[in-house]
VEXDREN-2710 file (C-alpha; in Angstrom, 1 decimal):
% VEXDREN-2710
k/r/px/py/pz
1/UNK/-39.6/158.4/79.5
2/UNK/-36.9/159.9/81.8
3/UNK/-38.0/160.1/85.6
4/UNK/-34.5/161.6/87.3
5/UNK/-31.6/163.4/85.7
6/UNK/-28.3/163.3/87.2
7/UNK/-24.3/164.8/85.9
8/UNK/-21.3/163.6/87.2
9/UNK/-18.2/166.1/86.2
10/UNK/-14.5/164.3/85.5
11/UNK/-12.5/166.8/87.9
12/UNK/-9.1/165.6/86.5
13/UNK/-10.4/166.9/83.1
14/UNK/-11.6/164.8/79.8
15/UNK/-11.3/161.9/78.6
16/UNK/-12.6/160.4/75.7
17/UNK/-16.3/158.8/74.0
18/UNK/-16.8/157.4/70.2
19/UNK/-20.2/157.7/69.7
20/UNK/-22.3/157.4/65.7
21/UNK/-20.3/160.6/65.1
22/UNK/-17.0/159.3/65.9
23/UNK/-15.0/160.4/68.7
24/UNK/-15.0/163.5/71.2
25/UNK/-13.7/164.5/74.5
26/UNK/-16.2/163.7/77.5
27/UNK/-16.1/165.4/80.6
28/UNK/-18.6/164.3/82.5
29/UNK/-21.5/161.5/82.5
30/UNK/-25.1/162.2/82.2
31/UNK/-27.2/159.5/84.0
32/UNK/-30.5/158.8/83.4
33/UNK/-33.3/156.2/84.9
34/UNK/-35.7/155.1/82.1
35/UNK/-39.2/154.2/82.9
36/UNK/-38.7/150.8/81.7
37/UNK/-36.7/149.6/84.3
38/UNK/-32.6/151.1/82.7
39/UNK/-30.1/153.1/84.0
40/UNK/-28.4/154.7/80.5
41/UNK/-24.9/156.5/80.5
42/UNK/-24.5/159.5/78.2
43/UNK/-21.5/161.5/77.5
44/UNK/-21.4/164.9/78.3
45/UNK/-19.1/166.2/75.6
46/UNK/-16.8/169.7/76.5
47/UNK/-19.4/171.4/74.7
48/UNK/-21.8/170.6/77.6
49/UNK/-24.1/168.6/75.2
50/UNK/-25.1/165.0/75.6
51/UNK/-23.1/162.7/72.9
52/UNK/-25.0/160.9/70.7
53/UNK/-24.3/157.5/72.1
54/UNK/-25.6/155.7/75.3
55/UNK/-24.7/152.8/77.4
56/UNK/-28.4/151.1/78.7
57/UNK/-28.4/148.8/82.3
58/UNK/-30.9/146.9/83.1
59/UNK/-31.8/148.0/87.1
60/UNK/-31.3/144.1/87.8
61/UNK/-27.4/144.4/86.8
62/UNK/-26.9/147.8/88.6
63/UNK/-25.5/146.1/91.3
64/UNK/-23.0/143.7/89.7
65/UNK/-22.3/146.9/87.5
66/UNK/-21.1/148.9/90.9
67/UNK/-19.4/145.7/92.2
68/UNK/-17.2/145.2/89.1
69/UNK/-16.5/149.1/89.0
70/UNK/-15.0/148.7/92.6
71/UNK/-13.4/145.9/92.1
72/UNK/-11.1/147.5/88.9
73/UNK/-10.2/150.8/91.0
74/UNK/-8.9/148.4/93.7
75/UNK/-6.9/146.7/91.6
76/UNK/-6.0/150.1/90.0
77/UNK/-5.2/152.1/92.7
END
């Protein structure tokens, strides 16, 4: 069961998911907390539908998830 929904729109325009279908251009993330405790990342495909693939995080590795994101765009940018 779903409790929030929330998109986040790529402004420098798509990129790319491979999902059970094979591959297709993503433009934005769909992300979803799951009433069993998950945060799961779908692709929003330039269609505007939600790929069918997902990426499920448990809430106790949210943060180390965030930390790890941050530290790759510093070492990107």
């Amino acid at each position: 069961m779903k409790t929030f929904d929330n998109r986040i729109s790529f402004p420098s325009g798509p990129t790319q998911f491979l999902g059970r279908n094979g591959s297709g251009k993503c433009v934005g993330v769909n992300v979803l907390h799951t009433a069993d405790n998950s945060i799961m990342l779908e692709p929003i495909t330039s269609r505007g539908l939600i790929g069918r693939c997902f990426i499920e995080v448990p809430d106790e590795a949210i943060d180390g998830l965030i930390t790890l994101l941050e530290q790759v765009k510093e070492k990107v940018i």
